[in-house]
C-alpha positions in Angstrom: -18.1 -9.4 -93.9 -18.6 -5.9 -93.6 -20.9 -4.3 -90.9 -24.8 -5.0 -91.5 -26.6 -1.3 -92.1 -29.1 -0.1 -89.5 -31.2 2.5 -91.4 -33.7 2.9 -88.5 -31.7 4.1 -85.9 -31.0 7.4 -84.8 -32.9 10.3 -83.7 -35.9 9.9 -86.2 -36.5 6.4 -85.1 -40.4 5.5 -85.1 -42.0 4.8 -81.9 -43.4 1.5 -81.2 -47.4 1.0 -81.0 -48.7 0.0 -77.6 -49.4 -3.6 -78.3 -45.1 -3.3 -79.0 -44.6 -2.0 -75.7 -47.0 -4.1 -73.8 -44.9 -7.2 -75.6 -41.5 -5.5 -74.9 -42.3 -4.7 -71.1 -43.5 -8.3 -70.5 -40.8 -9.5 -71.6 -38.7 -7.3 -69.7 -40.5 -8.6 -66.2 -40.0 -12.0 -67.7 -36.3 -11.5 -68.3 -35.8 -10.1 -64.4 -38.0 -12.6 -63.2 -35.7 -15.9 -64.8 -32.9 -13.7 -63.9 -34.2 -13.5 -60.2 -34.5 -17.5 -59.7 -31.5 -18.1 -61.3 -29.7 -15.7 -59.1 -31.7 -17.7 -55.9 -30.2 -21.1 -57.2 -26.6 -19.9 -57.7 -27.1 -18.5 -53.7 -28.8 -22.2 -52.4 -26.2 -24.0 -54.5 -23.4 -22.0 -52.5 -25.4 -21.9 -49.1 -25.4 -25.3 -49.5 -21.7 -26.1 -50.2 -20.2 -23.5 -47.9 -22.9 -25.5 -44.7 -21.2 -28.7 -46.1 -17.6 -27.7 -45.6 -18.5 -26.1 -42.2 -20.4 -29.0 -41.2 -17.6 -31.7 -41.7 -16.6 -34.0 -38.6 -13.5 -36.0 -39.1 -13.2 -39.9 -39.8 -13.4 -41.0 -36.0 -10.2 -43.6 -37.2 -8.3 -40.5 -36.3 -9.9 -39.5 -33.4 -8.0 -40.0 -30.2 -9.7 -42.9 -28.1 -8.8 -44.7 -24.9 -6.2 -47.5 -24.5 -8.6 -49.3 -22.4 -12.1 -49.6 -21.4 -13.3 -52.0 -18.4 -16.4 -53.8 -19.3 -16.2 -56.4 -16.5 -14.5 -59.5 -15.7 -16.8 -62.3 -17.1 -18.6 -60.0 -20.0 -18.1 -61.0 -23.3 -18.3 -58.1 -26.1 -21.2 -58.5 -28.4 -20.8 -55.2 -30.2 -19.2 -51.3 -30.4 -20.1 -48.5 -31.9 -19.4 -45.1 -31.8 -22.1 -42.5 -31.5 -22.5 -38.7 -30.6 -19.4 -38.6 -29.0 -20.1 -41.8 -27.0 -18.7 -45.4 -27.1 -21.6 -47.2 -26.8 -20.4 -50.9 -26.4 -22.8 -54.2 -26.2 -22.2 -56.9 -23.4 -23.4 -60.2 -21.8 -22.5 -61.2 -18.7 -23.6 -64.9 -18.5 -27.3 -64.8 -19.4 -28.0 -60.7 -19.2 -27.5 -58.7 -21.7 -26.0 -54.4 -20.8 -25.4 -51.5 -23.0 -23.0 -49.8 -21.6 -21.7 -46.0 -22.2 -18.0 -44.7 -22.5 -16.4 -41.6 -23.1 -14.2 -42.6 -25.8 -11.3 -40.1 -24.8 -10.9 -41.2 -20.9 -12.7 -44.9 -21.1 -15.0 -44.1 -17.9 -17.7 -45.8 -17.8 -20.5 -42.7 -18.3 -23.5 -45.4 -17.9 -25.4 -48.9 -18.1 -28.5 -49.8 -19.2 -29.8 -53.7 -18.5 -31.5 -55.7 -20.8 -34.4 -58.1 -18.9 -37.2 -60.1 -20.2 -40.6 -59.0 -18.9 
């Protein structure tokens, strides 16, 4: 195929009417204004992935925990969880219920709430 011809081009081009302009410059603030948002999403999408990858906390399987953790000589375990860096572990001692807090790392006991019926 050989090159198309552009006869209006050069020096002694014609100069648009207004209305032309008008069009062409509107679509020229379109144009920067698409541009602009899509430049904004590309940013969020990366703000977004780069606060992921900084905000990552490891599986707790490998975090390092206590070999043992003293809940009491007659308690019986209901439940353990792990939250915010505590070991938050369920218990009932005969007919009372206790939550009891550990540090995970050391097992001491950090705190005890008591469950009673009012």
């Amino acid at each position: 195929m050989s090159q198309p011809e552009f006869r209006d081009t050069g020096p002694d081009e014609t100069p648009l009417d207004p209305a032309a302009l008008r069009v062409q410059a509107k679509l020229k603030r379109l144009l920067l204004g698409s541009s602009l948002v899509m430049v904004a999403g590309f940013i969020a999408v990366f703000a977004a992935i780069i606060y992921k990858i900084n905000t990552y906390k490891s599986d707790p399987a490998n975090a390092e925990f206590a070999a043992t953790v003293a809940v009491g000589p007659e308690a019986d375990v209901l439940q353990a969880t792990l939250a915010d860096d505590l070991l938050l572990v369920l218990v009932r001692e005969g007919s009372k219920t206790a939550l009891l807090r550990f540090d995970p790392v050391t097992g001491k006991q950090l705190g005890r709430t008591d469950f009673v019926s009012r």
